[in-house]
N, C-alpha and C positions, 0 to 999 in steps of 0.2 A: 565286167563289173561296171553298174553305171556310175551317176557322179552321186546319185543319192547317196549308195553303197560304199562309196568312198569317205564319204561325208560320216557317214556312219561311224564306219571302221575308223576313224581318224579322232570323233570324238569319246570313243569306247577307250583308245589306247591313252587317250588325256585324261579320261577321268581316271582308270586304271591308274596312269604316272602319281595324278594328285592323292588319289588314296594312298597309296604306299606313303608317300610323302612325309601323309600327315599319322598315319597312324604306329605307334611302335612295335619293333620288332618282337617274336617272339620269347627272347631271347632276356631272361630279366635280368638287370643286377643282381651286387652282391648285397644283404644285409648289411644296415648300419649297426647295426643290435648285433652284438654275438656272446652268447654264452664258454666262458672257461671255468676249467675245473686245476687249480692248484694240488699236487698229492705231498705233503710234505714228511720227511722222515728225519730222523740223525739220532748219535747215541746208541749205535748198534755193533761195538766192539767183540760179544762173545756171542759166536755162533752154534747152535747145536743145543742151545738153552731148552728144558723142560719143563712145561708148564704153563709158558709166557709165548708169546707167536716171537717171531722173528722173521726172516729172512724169505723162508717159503712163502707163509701167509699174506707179506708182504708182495710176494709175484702174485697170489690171486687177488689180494686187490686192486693193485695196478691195473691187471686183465679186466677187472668186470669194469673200474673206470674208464678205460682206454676204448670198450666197448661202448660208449654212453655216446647215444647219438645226436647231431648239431651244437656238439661239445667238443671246443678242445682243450683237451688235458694235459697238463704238464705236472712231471715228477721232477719237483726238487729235493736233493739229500743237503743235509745238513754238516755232516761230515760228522765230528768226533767220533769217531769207527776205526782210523788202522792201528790203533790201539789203545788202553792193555787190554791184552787178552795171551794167555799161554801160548797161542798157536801163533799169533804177534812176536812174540818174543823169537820164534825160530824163525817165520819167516817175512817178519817187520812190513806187514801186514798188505803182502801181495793177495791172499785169499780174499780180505773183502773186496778188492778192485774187480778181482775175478768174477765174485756173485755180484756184484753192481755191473758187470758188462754184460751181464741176463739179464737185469732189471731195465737198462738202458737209460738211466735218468737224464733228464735234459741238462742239467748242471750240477757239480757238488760244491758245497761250499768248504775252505778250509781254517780249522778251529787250531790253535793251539796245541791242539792233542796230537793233530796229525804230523806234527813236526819232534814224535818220540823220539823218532831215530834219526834226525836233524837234516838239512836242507838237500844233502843230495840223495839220500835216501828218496824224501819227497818227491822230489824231482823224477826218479825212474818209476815211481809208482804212478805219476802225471804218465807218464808216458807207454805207458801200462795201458793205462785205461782209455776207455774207445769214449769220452765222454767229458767235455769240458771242466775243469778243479780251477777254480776261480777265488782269488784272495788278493783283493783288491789295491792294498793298503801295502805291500810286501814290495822291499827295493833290495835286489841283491847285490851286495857292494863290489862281488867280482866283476857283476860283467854289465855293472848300472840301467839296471832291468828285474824285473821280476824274474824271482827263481825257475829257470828255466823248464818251462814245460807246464808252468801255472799260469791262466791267464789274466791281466785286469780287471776285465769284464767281458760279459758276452752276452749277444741277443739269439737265444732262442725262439723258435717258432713251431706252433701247432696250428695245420688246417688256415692258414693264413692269420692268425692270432700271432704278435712280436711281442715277448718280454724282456726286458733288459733284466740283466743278475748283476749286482755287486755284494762282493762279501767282502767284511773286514777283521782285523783282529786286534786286541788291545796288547799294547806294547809289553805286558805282564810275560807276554811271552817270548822273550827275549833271556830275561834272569828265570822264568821260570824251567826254562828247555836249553839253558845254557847255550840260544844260537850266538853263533862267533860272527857269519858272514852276513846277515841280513838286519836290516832295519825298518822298522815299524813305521810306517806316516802317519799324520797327522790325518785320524778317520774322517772328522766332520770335512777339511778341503778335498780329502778322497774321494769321499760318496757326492757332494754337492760338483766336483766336476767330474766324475763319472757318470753322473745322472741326465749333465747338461750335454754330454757327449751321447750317450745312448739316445737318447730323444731325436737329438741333430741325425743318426742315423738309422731313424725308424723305429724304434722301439716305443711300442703303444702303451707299456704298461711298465713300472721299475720297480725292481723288487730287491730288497737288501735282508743278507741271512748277515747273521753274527752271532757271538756266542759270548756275550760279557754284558754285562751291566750297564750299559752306554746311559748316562744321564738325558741325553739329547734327540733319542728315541721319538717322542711325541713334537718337540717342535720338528723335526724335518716331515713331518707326516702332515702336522697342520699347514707348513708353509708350502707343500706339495711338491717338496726336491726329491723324495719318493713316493711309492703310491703303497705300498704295502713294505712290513717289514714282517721279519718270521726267525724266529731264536725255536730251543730247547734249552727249558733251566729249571728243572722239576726245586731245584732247592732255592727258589726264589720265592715259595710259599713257606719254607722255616727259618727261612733267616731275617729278620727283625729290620735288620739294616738295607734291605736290598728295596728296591722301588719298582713297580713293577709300573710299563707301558701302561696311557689308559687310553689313549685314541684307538677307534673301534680299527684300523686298521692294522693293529699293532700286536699282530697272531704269537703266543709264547705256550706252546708243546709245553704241558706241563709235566707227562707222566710219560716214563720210560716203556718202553715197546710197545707204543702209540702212535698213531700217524695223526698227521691236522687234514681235514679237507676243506679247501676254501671252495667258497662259488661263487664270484660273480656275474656282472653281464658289462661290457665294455660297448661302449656307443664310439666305434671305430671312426666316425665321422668328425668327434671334437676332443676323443678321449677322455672322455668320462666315464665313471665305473658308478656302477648302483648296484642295489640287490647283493654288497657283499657278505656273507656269512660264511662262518667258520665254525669246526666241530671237532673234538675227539675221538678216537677211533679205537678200541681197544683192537690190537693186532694178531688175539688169537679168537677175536670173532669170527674171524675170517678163514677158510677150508688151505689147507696146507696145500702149495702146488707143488704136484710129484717130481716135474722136473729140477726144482731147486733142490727139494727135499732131499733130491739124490746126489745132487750136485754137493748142500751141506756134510751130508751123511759119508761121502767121499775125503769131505778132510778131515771130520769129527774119527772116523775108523781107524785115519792113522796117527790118528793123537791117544787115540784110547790104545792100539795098544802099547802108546809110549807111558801115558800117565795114571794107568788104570792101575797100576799095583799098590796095594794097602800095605803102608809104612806103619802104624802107631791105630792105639786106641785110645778113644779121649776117655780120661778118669776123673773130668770137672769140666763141668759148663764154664761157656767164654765166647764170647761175641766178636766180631771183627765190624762192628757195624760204622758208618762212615762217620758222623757225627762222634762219637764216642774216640776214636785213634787220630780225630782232627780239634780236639777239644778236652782229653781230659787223660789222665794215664791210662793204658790198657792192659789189661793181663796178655796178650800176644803179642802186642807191644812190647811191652818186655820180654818176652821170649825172644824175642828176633832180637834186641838190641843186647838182650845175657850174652847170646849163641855167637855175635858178632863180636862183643868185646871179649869171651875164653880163649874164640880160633887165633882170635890177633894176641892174645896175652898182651890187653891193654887194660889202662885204669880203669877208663871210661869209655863210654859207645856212646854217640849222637847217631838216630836216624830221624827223618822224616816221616811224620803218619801218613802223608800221600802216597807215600811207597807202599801199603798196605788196602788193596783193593778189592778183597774180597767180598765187604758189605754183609758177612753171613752170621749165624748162631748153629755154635754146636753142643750137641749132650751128649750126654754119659753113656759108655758104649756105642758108641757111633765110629766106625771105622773109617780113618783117614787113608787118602790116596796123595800118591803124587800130582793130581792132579790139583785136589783141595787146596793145597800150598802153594802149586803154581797159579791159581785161580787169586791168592791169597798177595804173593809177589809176583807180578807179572812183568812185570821191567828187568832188564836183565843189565840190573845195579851190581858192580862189581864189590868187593872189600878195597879200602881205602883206609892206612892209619897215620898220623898226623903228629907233628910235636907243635903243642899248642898249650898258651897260657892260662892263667886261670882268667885273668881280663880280657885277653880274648874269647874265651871257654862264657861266660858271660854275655860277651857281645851275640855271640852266637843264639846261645838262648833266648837274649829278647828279640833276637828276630825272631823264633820259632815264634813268640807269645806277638808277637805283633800284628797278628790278622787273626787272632784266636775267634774274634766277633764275625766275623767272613768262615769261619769254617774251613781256611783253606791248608793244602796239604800241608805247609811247612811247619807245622806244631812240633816241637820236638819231643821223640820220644827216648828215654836215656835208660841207660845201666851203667851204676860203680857211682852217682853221685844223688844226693838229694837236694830239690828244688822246690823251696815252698816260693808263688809269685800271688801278685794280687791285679787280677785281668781288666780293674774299673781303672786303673794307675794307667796316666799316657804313657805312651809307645817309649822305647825305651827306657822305662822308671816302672817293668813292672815285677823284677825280680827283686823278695825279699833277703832271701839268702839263699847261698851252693856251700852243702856242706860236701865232706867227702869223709868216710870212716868217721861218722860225727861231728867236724873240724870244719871250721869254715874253710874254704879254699882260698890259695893264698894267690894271689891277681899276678905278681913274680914268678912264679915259681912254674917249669913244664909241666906239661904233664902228655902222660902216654894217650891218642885218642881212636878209637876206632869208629868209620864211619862208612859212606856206601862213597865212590866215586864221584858222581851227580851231585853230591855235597861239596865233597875235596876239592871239586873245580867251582864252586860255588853257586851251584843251583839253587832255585827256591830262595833266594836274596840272600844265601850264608855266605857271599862274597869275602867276608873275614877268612872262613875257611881255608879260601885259595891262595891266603895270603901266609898261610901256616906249613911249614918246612914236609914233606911228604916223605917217608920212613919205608922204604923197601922190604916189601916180604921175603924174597926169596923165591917168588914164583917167576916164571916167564910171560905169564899170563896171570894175572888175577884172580882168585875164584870168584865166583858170584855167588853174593845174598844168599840167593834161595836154595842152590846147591850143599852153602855151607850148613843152612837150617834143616834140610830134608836131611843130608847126613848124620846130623847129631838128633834129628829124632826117631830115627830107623835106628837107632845103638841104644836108644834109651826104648822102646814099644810102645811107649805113653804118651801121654799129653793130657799135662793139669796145667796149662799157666794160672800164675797168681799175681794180685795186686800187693804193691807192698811200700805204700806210699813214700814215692818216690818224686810223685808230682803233687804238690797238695799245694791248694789254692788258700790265699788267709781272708781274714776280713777288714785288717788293718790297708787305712789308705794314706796312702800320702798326702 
């Protein structure tokens, strides 16, 4: 080789070096831009339902999302699911963790409800599930930590998309679930440093589920201490009093066996989200997946042939609908609270209408099943009878009447006295008179009372109750509620309940 040739070769392999150099690899980043897809659900307690989607339909939408490409998807559950429901009651509701560990959701959130059967129950159903149960706000006083097996928070990831989850709960659930061991935080310093912690550890996007009425919804969304929030609260469009989120990112599920799907596009380089929109989903638009279907149909089979057997025939229409047994007397209502005060051979019966879940209407010839009932009381509220005053017996009542404008369960519903109240009268001033046998009730004097357990300890704010002397059946065991009602109405073949003003509202106001 001469020197030209060298010369050559020498400036071939420089420019060679300098091209490389300067030109980039073929090899491209990643997008700043990325699309995700939110799948939101909760409020899915009874499984096996007719008519409405559920559980199945829910796996094929997940499937055809999950399949959505330069999408990543995340399934959040909402939670109020381990119960009531029949199948809850026996097995305090390990079945929905089961069909969520097919679903696989990236987080669940935990409501009130799911603490039916109280903190350590919860606890092994966390531990249950292949999938993070997240309740944010929760301090367990045994071991100064969150109930063990739930987390604070957590960041999920799809296809390199991080979202942080915090959920909270409103301290209601405390007197309303009668917890002994745990204590409720202060939600707004919860979420504002759980948001500032998620961030610090990468989380591109913060997302807060809850399940109550928080006043303060919209400012943490304007102030950007989260990026999205996401409830279920179908009855926040009939209650008068309730206020509903208005910042666009503030997604509320209105309508039961629905999912929400959000979509926006997150600009992973400064964290900003555009193009968010959200939608309802009716849940039996969507084709049942076989695998679930079997998996549901697997425990619906051994429920039916526990509850399929036809006790009674109705000989009069009567509704259990929710509104009605949380607001005003009910004719089933009083069946349950007759059937409770004869087995106890007491004066009087207090229950609560949240005990009563069934939300249905029935007619004439229509054949009832055990199962109807158990759909009807699903909590497995024992008998409880009580020596209690008539001033007490009072006190009790205006609690019931004390959230009448809320709708919520603790309305009382009675047998053995008559209560006329006036609901516009503030909170404790709304009872006009407690007669009994026509006679006003005398505020000195005992009286016999029969009631569900869950009361006697003072659920639902009747904390009076637990202050009232507790009367021994005879049993070694309790019976429960629903047991005592489906016996006495398998001896009777009927069912007419009737109204018979027992609860009447006046129009005089103080």
């Amino acid at each position: 080789m001469n020197r030209t040739q060298i010369l050559l070769l020498l400036t071939g392999v420089f420019f060679t070096f300098f091209t490389c150099a300067q030109t980039p690899t073929s090899t491209t980043s990643a997008p700043n831009k990325q699309n995700i897809s939110i799948i939101y659900a909760s409020d899915m307690p009874v499984i096996g339902l007719k008519k409405v989607g559920g559980y199945p339909e829910l796996a094929s939408a997940l499937q055809s999302y999950r399949n959505q490409k330069n999408t990543s998807t995340f399934f959040l559950f909402g939670g109020n699911s381990l119960a009531p429901s029949p199948l809850a009651s026996l097995d305090r509701g390990t079945h929905i963790i089961d069909i969520l560990n097919s679903l696989e959701p990236d987080a669940m959130s935990v409501t009130k409800r799911e603490f039916s059967y109280y903190e350590d129950e919860l606890s092994l159903r966390a531990y249950e599930a292949a999938f993070p149960i997240v309740a944010s706000n929760v301090f367990d006083k045994r071991s100064q930590a969150n109930v063990d097996g739930l987390l604070d928070n957590v960041i999920v990831e799809q296809r390199g998309a991080k979202i942080g989850i915090i959920s909270i709960l409103d301290e209601s659930a405390i007197s309303d679930y009668l917890l002994q061991q745990v204590v409720i935080l202060d939600p707004q310093k919860v979420i504002s440093d759980s948001a500032y912690e998620l961030r610090e550890q990468g989380a591109e996007l913060v997302v807060l589920m809850y399940s109550y009425n928080f006043p303060f919804i919209d400012q943490l969304l304007s102030k950007d201490t989260v990026d999205i929030t996401i409830t279920t609260s179908p009855e926040f469009t009939d209650l008068p009093n309730e206020i509903m989120p208005k910042h666009p990112n503030a997604v509320v599920l209105s309508k039961l066996n629905y999912l929400a799907e959000l979509k926006l596009t997150l600009d992973k380089e400064n964290g900003d989200i555009s193009n968010l929109t959200w939608q309802e989903k009716e849940l039996s638009g969507f084709p049942s997946d076989p695998i679930l279907a079997g998996q549901v149909k697997g425990y619906t089979s051994r429920l039916n042939r526990l509850l399929n057997q036809p006790i009674a025939t109705v000989i009069r229409d009567f509704q259990t609908l929710r509104t009605s047994v949380r607001t005003q007397e009910n004719a089933f209502a009083n069946l349950v609270a007759d059937t409770v005060r004869k087995f106890a051979n007491a004066d009087m019966a207090l229950i609560n209408g949240g005990i009563i879940r069934g939300n249905q209407s029935y007619v004439v010839g229509q054949r009832l099943t055990r199962r109807d009932i158990a759909q009807e009381l699903p909590f497995r509220s024992k008998l409880a009878v009580l020596t209690i005053t008539g001033q007490q017996l009072k006190q009790a009542l205006e609690n019931g009447l004390s959230t009448i404008e809320q709708v919520r369960g603790r309305f009382p519903q009675i047998s053995g006295i008559e209560v006329t109240y006036q609901p516009k009268n503030n909170v404790g001033e709304r009872i006009t008179s407690i007669k009994i046998d026509g006679e006003n009730i005398n505020p000195t004097r005992s009286y016999k009372l029969a009631t569900t357990d869950y009361l006697a300890n003072g659920g639902d704010g009747y904390q009076v109750l637990n202050e009232c002397p507790k009367i021994a059946l005879g049993y070694m065991d309790p019976p429960m509620v629903v047991d005592v009602l489906i016996d006495s109405i398998r001896q009777q073949e009927t069912l007419g309940p009737t109204l018979s003003q027992r609860l009447v509202q006046t129009d005089d106001r103080n």
